[in-house]
N, C-alpha and C positions, 0 to 999 in steps of 0.2 A: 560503540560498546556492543558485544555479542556474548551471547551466551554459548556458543560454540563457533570455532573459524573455520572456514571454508579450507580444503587441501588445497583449493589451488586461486589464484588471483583473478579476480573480475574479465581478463581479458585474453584467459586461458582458462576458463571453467567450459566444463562441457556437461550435457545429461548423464553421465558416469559419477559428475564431483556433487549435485546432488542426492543426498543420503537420507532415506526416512527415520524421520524422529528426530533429526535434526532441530535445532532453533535460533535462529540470528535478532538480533536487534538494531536496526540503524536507526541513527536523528539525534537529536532533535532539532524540529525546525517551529521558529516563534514567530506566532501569527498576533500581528498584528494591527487595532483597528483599521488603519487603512489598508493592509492588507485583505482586510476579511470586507469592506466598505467596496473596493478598488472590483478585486472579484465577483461578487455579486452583481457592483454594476453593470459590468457586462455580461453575464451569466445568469444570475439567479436575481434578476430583480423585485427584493420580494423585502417589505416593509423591514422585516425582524432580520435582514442581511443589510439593508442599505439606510437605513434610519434610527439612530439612535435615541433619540426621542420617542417614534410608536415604538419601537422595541422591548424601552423600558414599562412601555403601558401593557403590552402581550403577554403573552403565555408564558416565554418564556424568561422576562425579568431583564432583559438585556439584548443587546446585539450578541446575532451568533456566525457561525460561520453559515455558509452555504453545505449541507453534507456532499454538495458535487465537489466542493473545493476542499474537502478534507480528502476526497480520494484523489483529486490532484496532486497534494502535500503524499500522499499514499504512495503513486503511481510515480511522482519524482525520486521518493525515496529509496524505494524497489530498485526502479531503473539505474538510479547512483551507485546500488550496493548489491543489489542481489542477483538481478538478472544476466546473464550471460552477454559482454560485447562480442564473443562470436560465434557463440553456438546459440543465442535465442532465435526463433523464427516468429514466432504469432502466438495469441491466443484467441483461444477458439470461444471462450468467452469466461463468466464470472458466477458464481452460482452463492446465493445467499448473505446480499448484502443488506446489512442492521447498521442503523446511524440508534449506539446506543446511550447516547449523552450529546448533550450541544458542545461544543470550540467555542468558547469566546477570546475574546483579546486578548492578550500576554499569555496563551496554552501555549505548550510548547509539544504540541505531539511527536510521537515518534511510531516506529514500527515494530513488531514482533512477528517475523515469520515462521512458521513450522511446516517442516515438509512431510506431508502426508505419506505420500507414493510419488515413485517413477515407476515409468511403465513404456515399453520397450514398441515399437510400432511394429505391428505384424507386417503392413504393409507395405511399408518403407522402413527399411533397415537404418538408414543413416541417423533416423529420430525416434524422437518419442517425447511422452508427456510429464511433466511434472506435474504434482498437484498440492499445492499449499494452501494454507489457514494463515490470513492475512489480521493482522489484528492491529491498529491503531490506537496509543497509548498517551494517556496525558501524563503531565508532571506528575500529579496523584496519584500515579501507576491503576487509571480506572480505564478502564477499556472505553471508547467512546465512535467506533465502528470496527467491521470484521466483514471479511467476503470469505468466499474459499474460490482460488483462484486456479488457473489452470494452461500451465505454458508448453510450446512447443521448444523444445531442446534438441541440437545433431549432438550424434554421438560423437565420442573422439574418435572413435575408429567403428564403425558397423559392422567388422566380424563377430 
């Protein structure tokens, strides 16, 4: 589901096909306990991720997710729908990430992207940067993390 579609297909987008003020939505994807039990253990080994019992005694009332593993669920989701198979290169990094709600078990997050800016590489002509407002949404439509992110895209044609 989107709230606006892309002109062109995941495997023919280029820094051209992203448009500011744009906004897409992909997911959902359903986390659950042992998913959210599974990754922690290896990850985020931390009582209120991997024990359901202290969990329910914590702060937080329950098992949650790890917030590394909802930008996991983030970063999959992106990768599936939004980013370019052949014009992304790198990002240079991530600026202002909020875990503003816990995940727990049967959430079914999904994504909301909004693209801020493209921006034209002075220095290399063939790229430039995207810059989006990344926002992870539960079934409640409650926002439950956000980053503002920032991609390198080639142009379809550098003239």
């Amino acid at each position: 589901m989107s709230a606006t579609r892309f002109s062109a297909p995941i495997d023919d987008r280029w820094l051209e096909d992203y448009e500011p003020g744009a906004v897409y939505e992909y997911g959902a994807v359903i986390l659950g306990e042992a998913d959210i039990v599974d990754f922690a253990r290896r990850w985020a080994p931390q009582p209120m991720h991997v024990d359901p019992e202290a969990a329910a005694k914590g702060q937080f009332g329950g098992l949650i997710a790890s917030g590394w593993h909802t930008v996991a669920v983030m970063m999959r989701l992106l990768a599936d729908h939004f980013l370019s198979r052949v014009a992304s290169i790198a990002s240079p990094g991530i600026d202002e990430l909020r875990w503003l709600r816990p995940v727990r078990p049967g959430d079914a997050p999904r994504i909301r992207v909004s693209i801020l800016a493209t921006e034209r590489s002075r220095s290399r002509p063939d790229r430039g940067m995207v810059r989006t407002l990344v926002e992870v949404i539960n079934q409640r439509n409650e926002p439950v993390m956000s980053l503002k992110a920032m991609n390198l895209m080639r142009r379809r044609s550098p003239a």
